[in-house]
C-alpha positions as CSV (number, residue, x, y, z in Angstrom):
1,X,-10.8,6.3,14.7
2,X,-7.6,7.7,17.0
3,X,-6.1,4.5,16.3
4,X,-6.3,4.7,12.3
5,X,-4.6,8.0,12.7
6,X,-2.2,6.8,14.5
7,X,-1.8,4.7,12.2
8,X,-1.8,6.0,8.3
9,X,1.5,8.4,9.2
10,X,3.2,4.7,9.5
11,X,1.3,3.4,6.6
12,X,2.4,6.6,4.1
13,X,5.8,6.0,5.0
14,X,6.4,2.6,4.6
15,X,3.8,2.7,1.1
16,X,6.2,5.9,-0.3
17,X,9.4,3.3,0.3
18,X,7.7,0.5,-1.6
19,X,7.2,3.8,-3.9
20,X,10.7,5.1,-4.7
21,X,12.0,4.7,-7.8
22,X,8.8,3.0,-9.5
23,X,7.4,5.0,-12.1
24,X,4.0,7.1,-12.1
25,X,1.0,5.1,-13.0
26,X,1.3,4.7,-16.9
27,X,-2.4,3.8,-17.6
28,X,-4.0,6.2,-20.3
29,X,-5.6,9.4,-19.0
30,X,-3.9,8.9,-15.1
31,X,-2.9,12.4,-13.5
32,X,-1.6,11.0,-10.7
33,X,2.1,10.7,-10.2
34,X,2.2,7.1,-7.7
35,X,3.2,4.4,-9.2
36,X,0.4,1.7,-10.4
37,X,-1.3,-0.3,-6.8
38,X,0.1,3.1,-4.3
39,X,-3.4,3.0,-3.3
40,X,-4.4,-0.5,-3.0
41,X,-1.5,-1.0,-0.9
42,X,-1.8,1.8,1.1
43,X,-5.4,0.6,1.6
44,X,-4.7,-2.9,2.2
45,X,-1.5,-2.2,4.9
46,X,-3.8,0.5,6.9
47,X,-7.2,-2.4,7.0
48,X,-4.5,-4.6,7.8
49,X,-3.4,-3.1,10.8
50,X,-6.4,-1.7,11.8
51,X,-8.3,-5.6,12.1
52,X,-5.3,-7.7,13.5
53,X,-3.0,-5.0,15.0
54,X,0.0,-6.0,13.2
55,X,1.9,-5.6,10.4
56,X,1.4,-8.5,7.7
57,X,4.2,-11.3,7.2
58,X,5.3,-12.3,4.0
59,X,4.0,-12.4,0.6
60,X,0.3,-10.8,-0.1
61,X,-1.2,-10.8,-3.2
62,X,-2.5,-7.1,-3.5
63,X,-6.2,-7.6,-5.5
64,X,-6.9,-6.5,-9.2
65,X,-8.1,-2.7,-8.7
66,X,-10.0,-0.6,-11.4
67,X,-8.8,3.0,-11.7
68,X,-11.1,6.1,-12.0
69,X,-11.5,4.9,-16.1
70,X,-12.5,1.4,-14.6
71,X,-9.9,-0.1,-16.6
72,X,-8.2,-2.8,-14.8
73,X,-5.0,-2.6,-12.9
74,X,-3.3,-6.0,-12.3
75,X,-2.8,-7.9,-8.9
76,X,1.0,-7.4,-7.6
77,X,2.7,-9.1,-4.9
78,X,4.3,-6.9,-1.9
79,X,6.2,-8.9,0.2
80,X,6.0,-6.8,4.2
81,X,9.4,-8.7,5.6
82,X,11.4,-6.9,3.7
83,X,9.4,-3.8,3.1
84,X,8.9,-3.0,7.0
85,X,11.9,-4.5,7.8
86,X,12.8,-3.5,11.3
87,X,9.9,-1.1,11.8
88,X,8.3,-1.7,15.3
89,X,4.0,-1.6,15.3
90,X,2.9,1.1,17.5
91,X,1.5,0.4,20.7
């Protein structure tokens, strides 16, 4: 648990940089002002970590989601070389 914490700061940060300048999730009836796969990825990066203590390399396929409506939100690719760049893993 102390290591998740330490660890979802890192992941907010480098999820609201894939974030800027992609617009809020356009799906009918959506509140929420992310951008379409915020949470997957910031799911995905933080389980990530958490089982192999390390950032991911290179192109993942983020999985199909279902919003709150259950109506399906497509699979994207994020590609974590250039998205954490220099970014050093916490010890």
């Amino acid at each position: 648990m102390q290591k998740q914490k330490r660890y979802e700061t890192l992941v907010e940060q480098i999820v609201e940089r894939w974030a800027e300048g992609k617009p809020a999730n356009q799906m009918p009836g959506s509140t929420s002002t992310k951008p379409c796969g915020y949470y997957r990825l910031t799911n995905y990066l933080l389980e990530y970590m958490l089982l192999h203590n390390a950032f991911p390399a290179g192109v993942h396929a983020m999985p199909e989601g279902r919003d709150r409506f259950n109506q399906v939100e497509p699979s994207f690719p994020v590609d974590f070389d250039s998205l954490i760049g220099d970014a050093e893993f916490p010890g």
